[in-house]
C-alpha positions as a LaTeX table, in Angstrom:
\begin{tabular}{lrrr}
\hline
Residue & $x$ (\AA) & $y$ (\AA) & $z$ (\AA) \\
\hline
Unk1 & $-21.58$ & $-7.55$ & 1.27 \\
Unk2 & $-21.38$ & $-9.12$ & $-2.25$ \\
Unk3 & $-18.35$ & $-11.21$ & $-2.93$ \\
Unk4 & $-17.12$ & $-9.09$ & $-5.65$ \\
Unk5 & $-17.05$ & $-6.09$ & $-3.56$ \\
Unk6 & $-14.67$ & $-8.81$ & $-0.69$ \\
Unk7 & $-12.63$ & $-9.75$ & $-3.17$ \\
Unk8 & $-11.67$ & $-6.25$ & $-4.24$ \\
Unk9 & $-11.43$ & $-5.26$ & $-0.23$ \\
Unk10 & $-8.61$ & $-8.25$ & $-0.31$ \\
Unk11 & $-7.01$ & $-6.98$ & $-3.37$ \\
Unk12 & $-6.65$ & $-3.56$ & $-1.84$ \\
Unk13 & $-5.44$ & $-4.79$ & 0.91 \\
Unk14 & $-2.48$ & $-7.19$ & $-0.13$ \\
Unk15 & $-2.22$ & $-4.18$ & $-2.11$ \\
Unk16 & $-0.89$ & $-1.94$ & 0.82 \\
Unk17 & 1.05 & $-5.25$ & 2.43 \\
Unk18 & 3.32 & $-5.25$ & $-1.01$ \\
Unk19 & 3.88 & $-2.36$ & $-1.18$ \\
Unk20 & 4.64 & $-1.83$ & 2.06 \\
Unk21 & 6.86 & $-4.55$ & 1.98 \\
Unk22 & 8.82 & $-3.34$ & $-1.29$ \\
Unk23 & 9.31 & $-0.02$ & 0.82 \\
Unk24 & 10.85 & $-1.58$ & 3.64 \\
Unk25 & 13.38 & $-3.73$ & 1.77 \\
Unk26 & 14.00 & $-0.51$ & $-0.79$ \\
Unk27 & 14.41 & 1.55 & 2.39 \\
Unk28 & 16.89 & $-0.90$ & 3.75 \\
Unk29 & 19.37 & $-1.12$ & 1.00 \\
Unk30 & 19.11 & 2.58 & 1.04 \\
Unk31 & 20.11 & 2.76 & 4.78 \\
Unk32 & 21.90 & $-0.33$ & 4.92 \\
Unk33 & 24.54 & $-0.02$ & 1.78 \\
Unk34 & 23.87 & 3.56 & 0.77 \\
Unk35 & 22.36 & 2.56 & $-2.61$ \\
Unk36 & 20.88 & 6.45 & $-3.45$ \\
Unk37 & 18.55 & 4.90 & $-6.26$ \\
Unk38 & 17.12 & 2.31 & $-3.81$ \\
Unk39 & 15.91 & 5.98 & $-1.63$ \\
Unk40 & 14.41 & 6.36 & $-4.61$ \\
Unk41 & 12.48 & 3.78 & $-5.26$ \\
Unk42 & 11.58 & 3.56 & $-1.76$ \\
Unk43 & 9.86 & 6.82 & $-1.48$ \\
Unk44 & 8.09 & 5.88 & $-5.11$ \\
Unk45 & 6.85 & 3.14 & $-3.17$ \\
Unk46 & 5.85 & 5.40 & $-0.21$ \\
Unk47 & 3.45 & 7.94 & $-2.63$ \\
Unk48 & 2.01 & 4.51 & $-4.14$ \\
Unk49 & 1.12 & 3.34 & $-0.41$ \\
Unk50 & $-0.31$ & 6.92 & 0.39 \\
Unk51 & $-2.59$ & 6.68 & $-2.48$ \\
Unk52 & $-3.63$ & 2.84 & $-1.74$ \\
Unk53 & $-4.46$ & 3.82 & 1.64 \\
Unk54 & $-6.34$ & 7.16 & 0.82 \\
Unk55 & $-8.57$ & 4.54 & $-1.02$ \\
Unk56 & $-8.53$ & 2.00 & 1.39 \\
Unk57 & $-10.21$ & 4.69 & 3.79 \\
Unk58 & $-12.97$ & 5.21 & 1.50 \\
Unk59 & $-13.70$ & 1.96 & 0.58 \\
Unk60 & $-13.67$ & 0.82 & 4.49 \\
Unk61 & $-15.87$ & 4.42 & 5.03 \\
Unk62 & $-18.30$ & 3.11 & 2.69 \\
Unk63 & $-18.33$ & $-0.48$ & 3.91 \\
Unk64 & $-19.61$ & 1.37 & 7.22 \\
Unk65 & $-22.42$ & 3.91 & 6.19 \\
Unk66 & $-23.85$ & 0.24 & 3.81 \\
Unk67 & $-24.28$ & $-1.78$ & 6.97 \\
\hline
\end{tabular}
């Protein structure tokens, strides 16, 4: 596997952990102090995870049928 093709792997992946991680605190001022346009930028941050992941499948799909 070239370097170029790890470093873009890691990308991806700190990728999902942000985003994740902006859901969770967006999802907790929703729940927490009712803020409605926190829920809303919480499930923005949701579709943007769905669609990081849906290409973190295929990249880690093609890493397998390489080897």
């Amino acid at each position: 596997m070239s370097t170029l093709y790890k470093e873009i792997i890691m990308t991806n992946h700190e990728n999902l952990v942000n985003l994740f991680e902006s859901y969770l605190a967006e999802s907790a001022k929703f729940d927490g102090k009712g803020n409605k346009a926190a829920g809303t930028r919480a499930r923005k941050a949701l579709a943007e995870f769905t669609k990081a992941a849906k290409e973190r499948r295929k990249e880690i799909q093609d890493a397998k049928t390489v080897e």
